[in-house]
N, C-alpha and C positions, 0 to 999 in steps of 0.2 A: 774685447777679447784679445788677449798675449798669448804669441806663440814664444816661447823661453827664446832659440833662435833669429828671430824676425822680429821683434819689438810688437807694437799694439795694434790691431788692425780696424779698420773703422767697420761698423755694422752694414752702412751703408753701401761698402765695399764689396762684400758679399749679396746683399741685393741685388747691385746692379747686376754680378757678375752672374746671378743666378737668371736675373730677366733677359741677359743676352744670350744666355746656355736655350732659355726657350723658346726666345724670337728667332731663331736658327734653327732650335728640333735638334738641338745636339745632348738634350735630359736622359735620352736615352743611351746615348755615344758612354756619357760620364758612369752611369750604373753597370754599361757590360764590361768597363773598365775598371769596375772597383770589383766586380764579381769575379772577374777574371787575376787580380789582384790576388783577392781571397782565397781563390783555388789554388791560386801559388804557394800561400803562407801555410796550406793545408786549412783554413777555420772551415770552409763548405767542402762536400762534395757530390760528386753527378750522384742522382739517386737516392738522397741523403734523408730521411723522414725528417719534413717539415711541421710544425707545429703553427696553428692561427689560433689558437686558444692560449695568452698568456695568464688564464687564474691560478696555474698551478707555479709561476713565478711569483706572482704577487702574492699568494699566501707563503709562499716560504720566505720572500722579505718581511710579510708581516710578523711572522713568529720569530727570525731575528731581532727586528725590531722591539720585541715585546721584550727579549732577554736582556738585549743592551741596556734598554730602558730600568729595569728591575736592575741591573750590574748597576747601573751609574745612581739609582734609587738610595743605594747601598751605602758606595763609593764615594758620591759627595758630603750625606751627611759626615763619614768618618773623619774625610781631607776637613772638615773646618773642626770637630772633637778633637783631631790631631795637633790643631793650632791652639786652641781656645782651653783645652781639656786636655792633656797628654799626660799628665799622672794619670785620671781617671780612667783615660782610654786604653793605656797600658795596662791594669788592674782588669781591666772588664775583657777585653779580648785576646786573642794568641798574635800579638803584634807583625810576627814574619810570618804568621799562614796568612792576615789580611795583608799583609804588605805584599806578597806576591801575588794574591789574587786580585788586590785592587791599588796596586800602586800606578799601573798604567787606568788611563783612559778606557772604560770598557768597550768601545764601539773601535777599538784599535785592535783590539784583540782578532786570532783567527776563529771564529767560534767556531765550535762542535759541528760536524758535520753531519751528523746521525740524528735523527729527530729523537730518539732514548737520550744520547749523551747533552742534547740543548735542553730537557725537561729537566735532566740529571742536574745541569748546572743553573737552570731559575728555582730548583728545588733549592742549591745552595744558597743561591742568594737569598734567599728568603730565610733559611736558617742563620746564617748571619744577620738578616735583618731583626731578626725576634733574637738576636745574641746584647746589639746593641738596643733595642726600644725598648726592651723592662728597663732597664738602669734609667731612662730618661724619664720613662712615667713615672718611676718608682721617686724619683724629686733624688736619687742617688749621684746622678749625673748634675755637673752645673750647668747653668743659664747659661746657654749661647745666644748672641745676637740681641735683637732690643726687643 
């Protein structure tokens, strides 16, 4: 582990220091100070609705992740048609509507935040996806790769 300021620190380092925090009974000292921390920076407050059920987190990473995945589904085969194929690629799609929408890395993007506008956008992927696949079944597009 690298802290940018501090240089590398050893695992082991953190062990110990975690095994003296409990052979002292100071585990607790360390949490009302990071709590108390927290209520400074505003993240918690007294009273606050807690949550012990996190499935309603992991499903809205899952349905990111489902988007990303379909974005970069898209995204990569085009980055090598771009290299391999770029008259073709030109001819068959709207170069600077795909170039804005997948010139970056999709998983860099700020995705949609509304679960209509995240559907809205694997919708697009996917028409873009059936923009480029007829040309490549169609034998219209050339042989990429071996």
């Amino acid at each position: 582990m690298c802290l940018p300021e501090r240089g590398c620190i050893r695992v082991w380092v953190f062990c110990k220091f975690r095994a003296r925090l409990v052979g002292h009974g100071l585990e607790r000292t360390v949490f009302d100070r990071l709590v108390e921390h927290c209520r400074e920076a505003g993240l918690i407050k007294a009273g606050g609705k807690q949550r012990t059920d996190s499935t309603h987190v992991i499903s809205a990473v899952r349905d990111l992740n489902r988007t990303e995945l379909a974005g970069e589904s898209v995204r990569a085969p085009l980055e090598v048609l771009a290299v391999a194929a770029p008259s073709w690629l030109a001819g068959a799609i709207d170069m600077a509507e795909f170039a804005e929408r997948y010139g970056p890395r999709v998983d860099g993007w700020t995705m949609p935040g509304s679960k209509t506008e995240q559907d809205r956008l694997a919708q697009v992927f996917g028409q873009d996806a059936l923009t480029v696949v007829p040309g490549r079944l169609s034998g219209r597009c050339p042989t990429v790769g071996p």
